[in-house]
C-alpha positions in Angstrom: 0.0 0.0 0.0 1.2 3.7 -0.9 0.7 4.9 2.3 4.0 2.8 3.6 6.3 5.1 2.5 9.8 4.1 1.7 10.8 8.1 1.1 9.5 11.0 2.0 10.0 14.4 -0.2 13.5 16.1 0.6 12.7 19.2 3.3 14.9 21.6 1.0 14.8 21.6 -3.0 13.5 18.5 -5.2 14.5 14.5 -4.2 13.9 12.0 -1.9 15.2 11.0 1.4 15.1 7.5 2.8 12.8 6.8 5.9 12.7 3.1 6.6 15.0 0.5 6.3 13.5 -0.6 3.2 14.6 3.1 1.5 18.0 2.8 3.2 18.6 -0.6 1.9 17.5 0.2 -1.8 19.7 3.7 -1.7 23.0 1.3 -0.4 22.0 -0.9 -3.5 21.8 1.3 -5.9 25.5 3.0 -4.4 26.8 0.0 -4.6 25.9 -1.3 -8.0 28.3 1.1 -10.1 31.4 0.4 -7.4 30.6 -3.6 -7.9 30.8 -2.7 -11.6 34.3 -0.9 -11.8 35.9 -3.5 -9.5 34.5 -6.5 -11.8 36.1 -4.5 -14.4 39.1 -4.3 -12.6 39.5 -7.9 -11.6 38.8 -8.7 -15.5 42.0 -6.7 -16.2 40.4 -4.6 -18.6 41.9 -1.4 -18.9 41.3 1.9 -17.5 39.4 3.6 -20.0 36.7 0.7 -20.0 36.9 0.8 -16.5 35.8 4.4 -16.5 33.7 4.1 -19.3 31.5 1.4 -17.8 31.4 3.2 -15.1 30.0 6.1 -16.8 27.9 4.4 -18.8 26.3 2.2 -15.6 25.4 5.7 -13.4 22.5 7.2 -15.4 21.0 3.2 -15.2 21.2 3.3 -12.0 20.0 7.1 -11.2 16.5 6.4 -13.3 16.3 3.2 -11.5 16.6 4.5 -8.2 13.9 7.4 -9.2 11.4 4.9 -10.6 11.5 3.0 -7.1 11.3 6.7 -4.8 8.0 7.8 -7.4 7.1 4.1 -6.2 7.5 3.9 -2.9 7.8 7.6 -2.3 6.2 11.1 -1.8 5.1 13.0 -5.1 8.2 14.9 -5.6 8.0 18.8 -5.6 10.6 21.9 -4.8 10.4 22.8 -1.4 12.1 24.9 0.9 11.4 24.0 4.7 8.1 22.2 5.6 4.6 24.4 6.2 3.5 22.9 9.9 0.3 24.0 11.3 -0.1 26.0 14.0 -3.0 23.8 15.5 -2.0 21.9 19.0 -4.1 19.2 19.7 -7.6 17.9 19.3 -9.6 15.9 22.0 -12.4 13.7 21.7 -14.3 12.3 23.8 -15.5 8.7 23.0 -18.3 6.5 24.4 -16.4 3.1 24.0 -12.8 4.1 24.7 -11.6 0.4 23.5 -13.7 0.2 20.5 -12.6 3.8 19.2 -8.9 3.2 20.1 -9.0 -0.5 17.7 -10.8 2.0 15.3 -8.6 5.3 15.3 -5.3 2.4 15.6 -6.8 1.1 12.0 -7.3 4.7 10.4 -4.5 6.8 12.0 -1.5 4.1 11.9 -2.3 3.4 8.2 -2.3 7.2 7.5 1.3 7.4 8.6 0.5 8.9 12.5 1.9 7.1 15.3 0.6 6.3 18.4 2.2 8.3 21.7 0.3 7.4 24.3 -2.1 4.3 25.4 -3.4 4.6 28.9 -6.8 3.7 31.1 -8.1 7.7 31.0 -6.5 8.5 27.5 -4.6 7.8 24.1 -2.9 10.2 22.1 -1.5 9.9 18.5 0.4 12.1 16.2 1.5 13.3 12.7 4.8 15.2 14.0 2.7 18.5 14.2 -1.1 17.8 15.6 -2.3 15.0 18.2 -5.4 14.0 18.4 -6.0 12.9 22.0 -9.2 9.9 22.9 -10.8 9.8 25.8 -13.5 7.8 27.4 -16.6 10.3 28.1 -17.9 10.1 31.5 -20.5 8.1 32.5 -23.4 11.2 33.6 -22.5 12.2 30.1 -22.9 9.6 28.0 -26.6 9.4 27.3 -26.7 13.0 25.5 -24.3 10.6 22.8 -22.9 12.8 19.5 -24.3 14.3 16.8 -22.4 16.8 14.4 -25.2 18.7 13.6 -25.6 19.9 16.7 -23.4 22.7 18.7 -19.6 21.4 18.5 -17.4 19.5 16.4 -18.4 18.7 12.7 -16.0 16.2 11.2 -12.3 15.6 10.9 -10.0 15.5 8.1 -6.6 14.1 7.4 -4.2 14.9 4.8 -3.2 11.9 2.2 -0.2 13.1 0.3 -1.9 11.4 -3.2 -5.0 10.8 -4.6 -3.8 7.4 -5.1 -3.7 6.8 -1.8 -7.3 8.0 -0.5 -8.2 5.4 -2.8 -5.9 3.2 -1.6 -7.0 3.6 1.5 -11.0 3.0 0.5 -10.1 -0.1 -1.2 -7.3 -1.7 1.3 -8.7 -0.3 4.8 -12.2 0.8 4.8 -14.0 -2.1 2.7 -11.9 -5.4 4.0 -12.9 -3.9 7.7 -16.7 -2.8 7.1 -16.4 1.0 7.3 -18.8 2.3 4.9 -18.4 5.4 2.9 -20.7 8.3 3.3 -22.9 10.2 0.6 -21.0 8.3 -2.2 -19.7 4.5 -2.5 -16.7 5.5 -3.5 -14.1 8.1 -3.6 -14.7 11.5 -5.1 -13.6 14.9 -6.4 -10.6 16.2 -8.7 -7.1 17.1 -8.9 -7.5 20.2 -6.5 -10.4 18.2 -3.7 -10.4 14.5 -3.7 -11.9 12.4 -0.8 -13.3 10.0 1.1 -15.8 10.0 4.5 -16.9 7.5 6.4 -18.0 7.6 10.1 -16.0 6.7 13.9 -17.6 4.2 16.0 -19.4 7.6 17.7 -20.8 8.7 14.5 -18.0 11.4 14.2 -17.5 12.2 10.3 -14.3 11.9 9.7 -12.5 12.4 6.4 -9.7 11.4 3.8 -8.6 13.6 1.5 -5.9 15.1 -0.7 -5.8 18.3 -1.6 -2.6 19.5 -2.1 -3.0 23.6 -2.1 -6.3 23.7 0.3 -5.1 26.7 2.4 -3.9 28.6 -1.0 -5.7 32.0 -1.1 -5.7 31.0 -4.8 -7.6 27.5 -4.1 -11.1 27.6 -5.6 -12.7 27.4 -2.1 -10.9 30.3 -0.7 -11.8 32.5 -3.5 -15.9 32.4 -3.3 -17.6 35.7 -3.1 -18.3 37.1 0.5 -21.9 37.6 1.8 -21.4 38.0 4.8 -20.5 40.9 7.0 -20.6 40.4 10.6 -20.0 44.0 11.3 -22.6 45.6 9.6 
């Protein structure tokens, strides 16, 4: 599945960088290949200039090889300079069967890339490097009010997928083989700019799947729709 990345995208210009041992071992490979080549050459006795030669001639090989497993196994390459975090702490939510929402948000989270903190009796907390979301159990003289996100509070949550590949991936390899269905549509949906998936937490909260790779741009089609509302007038 995509969403086991081997590489993530290089914090400063355009490449990869290796992130699990699977990445390492491939870029040690591919090192090694043209260094195995020029001492074959060498222990053949051939002379120097086929040595270099065949050396030369073996790098670009193994440079598109290596960049056909990182588009693989890897982030979508793109220039950056540093890395955009968001300024957004931590979300709690409150769940009404803490061991059934922590098997749940273990399925969704861990296969999204997030990792898992924190697993105690009162709470468990996971995160993407920048944002935890924090479970809790609710307590007991609450529980009978239960969730619904059309009332007063939270709506639905949403988490980043680095490829529309992979919100697909993730319908097909994670949400049917376990029984979460989709919401509104039976499969995923939208376009280059807004493509997603929603389904539903054990509570009912909506959560959401979705790549959309310039979402906060001003320029982004939803961020550029008319005002009509003035709340100072």
């Amino acid at each position: 599945m995509k969403t086991n990345l081997w590489f993530r995208r290089k914090t400063y210009g355009w490449g990869w960088t290796p992130i699990t041992w699977q990445g390492w071992l491939v870029t040690a490979l591919f090192v090694a290949i043209p260094l195995a080549v020029k001492l074959i050459m060498k222990a053949l006795d051939f002379s120097k200039h086929i040595q270099n030669f065949s050396l030369m001639a073996v790098v670009p090989l193994v440079l598109v090889g290596l960049t056909l497993v990182c588009l693989r196994y890897g982030e979508k390459p793109r220039w950056q300079w540093g890395i955009k975090t968001t300024k957004l702490s931590h979300i709690d939510l409150n769940v009404s069967d803490y061991k059934k929402s922590v098997l749940f948000y273990d399925l969704i989270l861990l296969s999204l890339g997030w990792e898992k903190l924190v697993s105690r009796t009162d709470h468990t907390t996971y995160s993407d490097g920048t944002l935890k979301i924090i479970i809790s159990p609710v307590g007991e003289r609450f529980l009978s009010a239960g969730f619904h996100r059309k009332r007063i509070g939270i709506n639905h949550l949403a988490f980043y997928a680095l490829t529309k590949e992979i919100v697909d991936q993730f319908h097909k390899e994670i949400m049917i083989p376990n029984g979460i269905k989709t919401l509104y549509e039976e499969i995923s949906q939208g376009d280059k700019n807004y493509y997603s998936v929603y389904f539903e937490d054990p509570d009912r909260i909506k959560l959401e799947v979705v790549y959309a790779p310039n979402y906060c741009d001003k320029s982004h089609r939803l961020n550029t729709i008319p005002d009509d509302f003035d709340p100072y007038l």
